[in-house]
C-alpha positions in Angstrom: 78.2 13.2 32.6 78.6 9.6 33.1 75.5 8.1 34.7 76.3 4.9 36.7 73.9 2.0 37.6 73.8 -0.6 40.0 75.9 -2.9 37.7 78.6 0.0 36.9 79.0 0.5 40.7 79.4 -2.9 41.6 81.3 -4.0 38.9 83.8 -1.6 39.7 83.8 -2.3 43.2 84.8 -5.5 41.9 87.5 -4.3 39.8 88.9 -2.7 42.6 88.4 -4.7 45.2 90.7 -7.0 43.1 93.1 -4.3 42.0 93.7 -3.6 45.5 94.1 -7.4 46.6 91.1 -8.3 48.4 90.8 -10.9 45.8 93.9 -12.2 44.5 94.7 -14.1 41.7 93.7 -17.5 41.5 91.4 -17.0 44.1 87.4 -17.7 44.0 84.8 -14.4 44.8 82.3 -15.2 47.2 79.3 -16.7 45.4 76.3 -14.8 44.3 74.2 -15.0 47.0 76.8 -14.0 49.2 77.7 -11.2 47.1 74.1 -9.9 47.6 74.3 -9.6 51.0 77.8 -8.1 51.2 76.6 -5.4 48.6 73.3 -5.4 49.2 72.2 -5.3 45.4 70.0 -7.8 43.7 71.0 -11.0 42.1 70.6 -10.4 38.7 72.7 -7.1 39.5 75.8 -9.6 40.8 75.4 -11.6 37.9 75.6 -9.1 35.2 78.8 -7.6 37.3 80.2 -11.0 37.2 79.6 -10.9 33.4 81.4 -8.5 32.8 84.0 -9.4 34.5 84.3 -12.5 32.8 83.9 -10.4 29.4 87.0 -7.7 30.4 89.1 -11.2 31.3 89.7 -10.4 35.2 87.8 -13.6 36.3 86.9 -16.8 34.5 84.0 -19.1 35.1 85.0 -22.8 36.2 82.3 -25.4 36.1 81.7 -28.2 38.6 82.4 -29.2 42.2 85.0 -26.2 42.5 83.3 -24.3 40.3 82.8 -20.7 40.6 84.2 -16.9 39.5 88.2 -17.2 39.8 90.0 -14.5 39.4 92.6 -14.5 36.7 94.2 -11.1 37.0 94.6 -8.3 39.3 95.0 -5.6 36.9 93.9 -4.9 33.7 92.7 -1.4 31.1 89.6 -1.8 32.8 90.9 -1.4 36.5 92.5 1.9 36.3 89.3 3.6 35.4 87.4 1.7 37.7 89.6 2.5 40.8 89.9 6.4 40.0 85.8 6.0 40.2 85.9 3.9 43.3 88.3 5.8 45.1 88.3 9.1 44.6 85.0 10.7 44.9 85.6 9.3 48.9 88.9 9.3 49.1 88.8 11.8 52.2 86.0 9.5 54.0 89.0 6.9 53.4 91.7 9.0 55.2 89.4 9.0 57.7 88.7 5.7 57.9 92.2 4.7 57.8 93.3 7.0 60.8 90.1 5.9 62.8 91.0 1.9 62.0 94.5 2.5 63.3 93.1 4.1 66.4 90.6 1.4 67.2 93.2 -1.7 66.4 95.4 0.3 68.9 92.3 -0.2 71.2 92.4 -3.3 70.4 95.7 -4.8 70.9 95.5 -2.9 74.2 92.7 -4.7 75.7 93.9 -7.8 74.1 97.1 -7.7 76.6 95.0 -6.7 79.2 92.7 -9.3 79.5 94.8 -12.5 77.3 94.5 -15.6 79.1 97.0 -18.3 79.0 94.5 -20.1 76.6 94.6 -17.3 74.2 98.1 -17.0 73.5 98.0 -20.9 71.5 95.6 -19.9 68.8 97.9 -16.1 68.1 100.7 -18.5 67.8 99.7 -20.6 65.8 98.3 -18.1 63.4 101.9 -16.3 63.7 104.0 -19.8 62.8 101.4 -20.0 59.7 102.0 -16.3 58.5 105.5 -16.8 58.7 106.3 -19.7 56.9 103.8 -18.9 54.2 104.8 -19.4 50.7 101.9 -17.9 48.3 99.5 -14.3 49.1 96.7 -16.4 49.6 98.5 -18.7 52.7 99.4 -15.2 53.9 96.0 -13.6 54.2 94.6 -16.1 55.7 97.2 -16.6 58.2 97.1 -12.7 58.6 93.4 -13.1 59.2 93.8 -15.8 61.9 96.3 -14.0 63.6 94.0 -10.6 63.9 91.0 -12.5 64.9 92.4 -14.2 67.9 93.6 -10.6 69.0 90.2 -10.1 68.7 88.8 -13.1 70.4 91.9 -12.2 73.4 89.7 -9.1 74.3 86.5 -11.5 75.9 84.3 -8.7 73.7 82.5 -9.9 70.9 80.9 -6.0 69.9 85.0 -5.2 69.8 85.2 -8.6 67.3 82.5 -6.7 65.2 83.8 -3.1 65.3 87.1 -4.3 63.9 85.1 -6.3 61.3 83.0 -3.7 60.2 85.7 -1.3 60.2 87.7 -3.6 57.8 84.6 -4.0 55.7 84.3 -0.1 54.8 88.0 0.5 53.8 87.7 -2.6 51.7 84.9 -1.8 49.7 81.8 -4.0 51.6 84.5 -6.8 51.7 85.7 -8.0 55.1 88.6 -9.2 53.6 92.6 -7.9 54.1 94.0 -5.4 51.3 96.8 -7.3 50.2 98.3 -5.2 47.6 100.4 -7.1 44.6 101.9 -9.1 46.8 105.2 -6.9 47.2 107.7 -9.0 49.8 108.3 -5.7 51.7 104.9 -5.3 53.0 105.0 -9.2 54.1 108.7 -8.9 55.7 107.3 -6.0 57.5 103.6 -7.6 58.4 105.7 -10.8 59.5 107.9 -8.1 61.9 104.8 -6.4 63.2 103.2 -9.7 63.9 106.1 -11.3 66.0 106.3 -7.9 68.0 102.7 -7.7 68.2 102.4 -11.4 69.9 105.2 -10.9 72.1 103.8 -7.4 73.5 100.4 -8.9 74.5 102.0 -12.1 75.8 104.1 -10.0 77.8 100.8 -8.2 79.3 102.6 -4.8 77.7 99.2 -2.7 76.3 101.2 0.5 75.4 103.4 -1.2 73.3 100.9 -3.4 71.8 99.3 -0.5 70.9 101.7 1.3 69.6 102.6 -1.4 67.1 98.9 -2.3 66.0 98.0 1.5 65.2 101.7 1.3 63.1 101.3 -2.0 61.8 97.2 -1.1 60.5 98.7 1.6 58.1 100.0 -1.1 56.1 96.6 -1.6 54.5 96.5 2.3 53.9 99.5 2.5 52.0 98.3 -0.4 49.8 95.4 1.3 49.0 97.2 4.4 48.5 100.1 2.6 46.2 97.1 1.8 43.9 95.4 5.3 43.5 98.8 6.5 43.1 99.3 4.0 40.4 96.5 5.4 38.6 97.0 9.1 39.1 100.6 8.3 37.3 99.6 6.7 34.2 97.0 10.1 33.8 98.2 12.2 31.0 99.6 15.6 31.9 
């Protein structure tokens, strides 16, 4: 029997987190002390987890103004052990999750073309132009990010702001951040499709069909997290 402490747990939430693309290459974690709150672990627990990080080769340490924990890879012998630990003991509390997200972004996008003003159709754009003509992950999560949040803000609700946040946070391990898988070009062509028809549903005042295509477009993340336990399961002997 494996007994796990706080540093094994969140150093593979870690792991995973990464495998799975809330953290993508190149990209900086949050720093310590906001990795305390997000986990709610002690410091000293977030810096060994970071140590060993840095030790298995998935992040380096930079030094300086920018300094900070960067991730240098999204996968290595390391992850595949750390996501079957991650993932599977809850993996039915994810299903769940995952239908219950799609169902509450459906709410979402709803409401949003209920109650969108004029006003709140500049800020979706804008978002939208920026997803689109992204050219790295990183450009695209953030401009995924933007775009969600002023569907958010379009409802006039913050609690429906922090439902969807919260929500986000669970399926992605204490993380409010995006799944963004390996950054396959199908799940982008198809987020960038989902997007357009997304905007011009709730411009169009047309809740049904905006929330039709949120609950759709919300399993996106779900199959992401699915590809990568899938990955795992494969490369288990027979």
């Amino acid at each position: 029997m494996r007994v796990t402490s706080a540093v094994d747990e969140v150093s593979d939430r870690l792991l995973t987190a990464i495998a799975v693309g809330d953290f993508l290459p190149g990209e900086r974690l949050p720093v310590e002390r906001e990795l305390t709150g997000l986990l709610h672990v002690s410091r000293p627990t977030v810096r060994e987890a970071v140590a060993r990080l840095q030790a298995l080769g998935v992040i380096e340490i930079r030094r300086g103004r920018n300094g900070g924990a960067y991730v240098r890879d999204s996968w290595t012998a390391s992850s595949a052990a750390a996501v079957r630990r991650t993932l599977l003991p809850r993996w039915e509390e994810f299903e769940q999750l995952f239908d219950l997200r799609g169902l509450v972004e459906g709410m979402v996008a709803a409401t949003a073309a209920r109650r969108r003003t004029t006003e709140d159709l500049a800020p979706m754009r804008e978002a939208l132009a920026a997803h689109l003509s992204a050219t790295t992950p990183r450009e695209e999560q953030a401009a995924d990010s933007a775009f969600h949040q002023s569907i958010c803000a379009a409802t006039h609700n913050p609690q429906i702001a922090l439902l969807s946040r919260d929500l986000l946070t669970r399926i992605s391990l204490g993380f409010p951040i995006e799944p963004w898988g390996k950054g396959e070009r199908t799940h982008f062509h198809r987020a960038g499709a989902d997007h357009t028809s997304l905007y011009e549903a709730i411009a169009a005042g047309e809740p049904e069909r905006a929330q039709d295509i949120a609950r759709e477009h919300f399993m996106i993340s779900a199959e992401m997290i699915r590809d990568v336990l899938a990955r795992v399961r494969a490369a288990e002997p027979s």
